[in-house]
C-alpha positions in Angstrom: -18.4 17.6 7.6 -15.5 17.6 10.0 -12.6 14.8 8.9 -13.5 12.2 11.7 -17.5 12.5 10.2 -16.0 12.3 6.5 -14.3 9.1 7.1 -17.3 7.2 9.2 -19.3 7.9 6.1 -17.3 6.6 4.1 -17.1 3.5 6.6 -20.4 2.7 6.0 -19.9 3.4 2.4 -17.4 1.4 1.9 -18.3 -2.7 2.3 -16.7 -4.3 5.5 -14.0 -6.8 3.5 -12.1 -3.7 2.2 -9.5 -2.1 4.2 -9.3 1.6 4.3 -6.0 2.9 4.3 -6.5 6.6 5.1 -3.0 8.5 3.6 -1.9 10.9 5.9 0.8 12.6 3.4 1.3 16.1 5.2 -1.3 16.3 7.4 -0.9 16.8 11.3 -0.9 14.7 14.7 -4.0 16.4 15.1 -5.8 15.3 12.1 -4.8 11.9 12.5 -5.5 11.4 16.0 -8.9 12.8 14.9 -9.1 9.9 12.2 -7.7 7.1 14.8 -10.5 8.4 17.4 -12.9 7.9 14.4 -12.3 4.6 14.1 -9.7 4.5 11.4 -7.4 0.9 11.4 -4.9 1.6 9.1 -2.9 4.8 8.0 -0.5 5.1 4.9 2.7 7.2 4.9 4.7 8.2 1.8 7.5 9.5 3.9 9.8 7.5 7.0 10.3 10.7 8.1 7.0 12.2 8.5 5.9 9.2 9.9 8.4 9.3 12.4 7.4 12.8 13.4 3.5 11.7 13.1 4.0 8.5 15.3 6.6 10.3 18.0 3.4 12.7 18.9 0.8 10.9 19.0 2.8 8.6 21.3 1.2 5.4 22.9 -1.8 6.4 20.6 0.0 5.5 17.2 0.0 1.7 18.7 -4.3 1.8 17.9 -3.6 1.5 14.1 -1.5 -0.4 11.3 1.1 1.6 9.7 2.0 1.1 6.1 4.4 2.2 3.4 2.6 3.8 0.7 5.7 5.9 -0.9 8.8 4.8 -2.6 11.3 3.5 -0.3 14.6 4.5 -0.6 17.5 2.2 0.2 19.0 4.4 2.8 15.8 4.6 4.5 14.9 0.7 4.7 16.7 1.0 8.4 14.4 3.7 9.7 11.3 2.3 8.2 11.5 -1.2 9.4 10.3 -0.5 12.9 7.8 1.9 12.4 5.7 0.0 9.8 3.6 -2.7 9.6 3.4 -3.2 6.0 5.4 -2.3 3.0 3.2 -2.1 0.2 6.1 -0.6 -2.2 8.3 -3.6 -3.1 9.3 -3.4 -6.5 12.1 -4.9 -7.1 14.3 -7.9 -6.3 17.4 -5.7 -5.2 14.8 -3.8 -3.5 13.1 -7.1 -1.8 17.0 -8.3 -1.0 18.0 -5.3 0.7 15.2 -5.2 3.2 15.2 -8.8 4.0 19.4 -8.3 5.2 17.7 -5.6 7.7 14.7 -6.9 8.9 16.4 -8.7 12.6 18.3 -5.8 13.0 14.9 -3.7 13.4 13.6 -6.1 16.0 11.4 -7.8 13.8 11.8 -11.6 12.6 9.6 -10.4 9.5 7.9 -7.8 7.5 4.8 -8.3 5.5 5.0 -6.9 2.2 3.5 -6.5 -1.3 4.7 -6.1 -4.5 4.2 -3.0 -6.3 2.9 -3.0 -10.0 3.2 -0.1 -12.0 0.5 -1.3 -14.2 0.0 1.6 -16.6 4.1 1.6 -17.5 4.1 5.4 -16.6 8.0 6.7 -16.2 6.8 8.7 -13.3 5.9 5.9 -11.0 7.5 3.2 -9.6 7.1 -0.2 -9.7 7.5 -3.4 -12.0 6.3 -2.0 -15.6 4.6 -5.2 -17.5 5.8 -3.6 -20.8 9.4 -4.4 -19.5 9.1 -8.2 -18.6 6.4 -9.8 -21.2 4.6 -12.2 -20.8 4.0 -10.2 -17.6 2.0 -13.0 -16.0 5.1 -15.5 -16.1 7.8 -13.2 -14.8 5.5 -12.1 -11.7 5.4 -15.8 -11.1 9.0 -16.2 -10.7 9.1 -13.2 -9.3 6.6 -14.2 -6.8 8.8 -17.4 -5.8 11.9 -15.6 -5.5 10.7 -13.2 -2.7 8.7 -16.2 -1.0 12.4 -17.9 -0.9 13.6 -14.9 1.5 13.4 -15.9 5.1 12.3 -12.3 6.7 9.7 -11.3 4.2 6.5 -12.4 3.7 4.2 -11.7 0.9 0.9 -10.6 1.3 -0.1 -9.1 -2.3 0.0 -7.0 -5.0 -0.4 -3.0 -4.5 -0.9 -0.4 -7.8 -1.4 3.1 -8.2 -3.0 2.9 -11.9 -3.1 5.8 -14.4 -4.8 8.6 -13.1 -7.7 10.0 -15.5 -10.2 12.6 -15.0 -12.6 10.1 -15.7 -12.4 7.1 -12.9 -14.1 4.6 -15.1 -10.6 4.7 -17.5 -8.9 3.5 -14.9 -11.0 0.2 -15.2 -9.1 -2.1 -17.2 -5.8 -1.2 -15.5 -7.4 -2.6 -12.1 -9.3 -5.8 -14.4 -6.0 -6.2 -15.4 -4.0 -6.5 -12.0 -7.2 -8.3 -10.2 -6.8 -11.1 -12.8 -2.9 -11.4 -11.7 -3.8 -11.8 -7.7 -6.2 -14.3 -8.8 -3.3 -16.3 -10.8 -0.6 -15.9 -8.2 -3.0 -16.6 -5.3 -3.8 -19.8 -6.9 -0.9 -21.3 -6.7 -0.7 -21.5 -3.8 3.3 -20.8 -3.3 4.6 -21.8 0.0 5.7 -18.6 2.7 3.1 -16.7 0.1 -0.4 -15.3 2.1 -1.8 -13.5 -1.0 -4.3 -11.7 0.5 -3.9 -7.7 -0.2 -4.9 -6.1 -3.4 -4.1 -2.5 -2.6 -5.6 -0.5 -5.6 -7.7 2.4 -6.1 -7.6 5.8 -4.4 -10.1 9.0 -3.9 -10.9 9.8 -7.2 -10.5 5.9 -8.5 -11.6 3.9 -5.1 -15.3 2.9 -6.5 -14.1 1.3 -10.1 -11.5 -0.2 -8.0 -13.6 -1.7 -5.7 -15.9 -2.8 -8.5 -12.8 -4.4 -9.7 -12.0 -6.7 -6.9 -9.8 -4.5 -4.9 -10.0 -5.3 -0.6 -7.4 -2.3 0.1 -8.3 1.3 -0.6 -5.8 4.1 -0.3 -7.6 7.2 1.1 -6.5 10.5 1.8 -8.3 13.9 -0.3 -11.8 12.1 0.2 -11.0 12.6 3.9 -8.8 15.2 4.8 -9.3 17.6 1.8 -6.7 18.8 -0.6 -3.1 18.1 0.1 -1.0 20.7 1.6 1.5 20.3 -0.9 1.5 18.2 -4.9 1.7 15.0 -5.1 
């Protein structure tokens, strides 16, 4: 199946409240602007800078679809970054959170939508707030919650993890349980300048359990394009 086939399929796969994010991590203006003529919505960069070179050629056609921030974001590339995406799903941090609200006028913008990044398997190779640092977990994501509500140019939309990748997708199931059950919490609470409505978890060997798991935001990118050009 060609890539534009590959993600329709999936489309109808896929049940209509969950977003596909399709990660375009090294692949071409080509391949995307197959994806966008497809139907794709949303596409996820790890990178500013490839997604500056992705969105400068496609040109007026890069406005059809929401760009997000699927990578970590470095501090010297929050000014880069601000106009170009539409949602920063990588936030994990305060300092992190901070330094992006001083910028956000300067990019045009009076705010960014963002989510908070949970590095819910505590793995030193990812980023993201590690539960094992800041037990009970549940009560410091609460403060932590209301702390980035309190800054005026961001506003919080959810909670975004990668989860332990295993051979086996159905061990990544209580990792996503486990995240799904803090949404629910926070999004309960109905904090003021909070919209929780993103759960970003689950990718193409994981998407299904994650899914099963309450997920609504799918990150996408071997199960369409094929194998990477380069390792994660």
């Amino acid at each position: 199946m060609t890539i534009a086939e590959k993600y329709q399929q999936l489309r109808k796969e896929i049940p209509n409240h969950v977003t596909i994010v399709l990660a375009g991590k090294t692949k071409t203006a080509e391949e995307i602007k197959e994806v966008i003529e497809a139907g794709a919505t949303d596409l996820g960069e790890n990178y500013v800078q490839e997604a500056e070179e992705v969105i400068a050629e496609l040109g007026e056609q890069s406005n059809a679809v929401r760009w997000h921030m699927i990578g970590h974001l470095q501090k010297n590339k929050i000014n880069k970054a601000l106009p170009i995406f539409d949602l920063l799903q990588t936030i994990g941090s305060m300092k992190k959170a901070r330094d992006i609200d001083k910028r956000v006028e300067k990019s045009g913008k009076e705010v960014i939508p963002v989510c908070i990044e949970i590095n819910i398997g505590n793995e030193d190779s990812k980023s993201g707030i590690m539960p094992e640092d800041h037990e009970p977990f549940e009560k410091y994501m609460e403060q932590f919650v209301r702390d980035v509500s309190e800054l005026e140019h961001l506003r919080l939309e959810g909670l975004m993890t990668m989860g332990p990748r295993f051979g086996d997708p159905e061990n990544s199931r209580p990792y996503f349980k486990r995240t799904k059950q803090i949404f629910d919490a926070i999004k309960a609470m109905n904090i003021p300048n909070v919209d929780f409505k993103h759960l970003s978890m689950g990718m193409s060997n994981s998407y299904k359990v994650a899914i099963e798991e309450g997920s609504n935001m799918v990150r996408l990118g071997t199960v369409v394009f094929g194998k990477r050009d380069c390792a994660i």
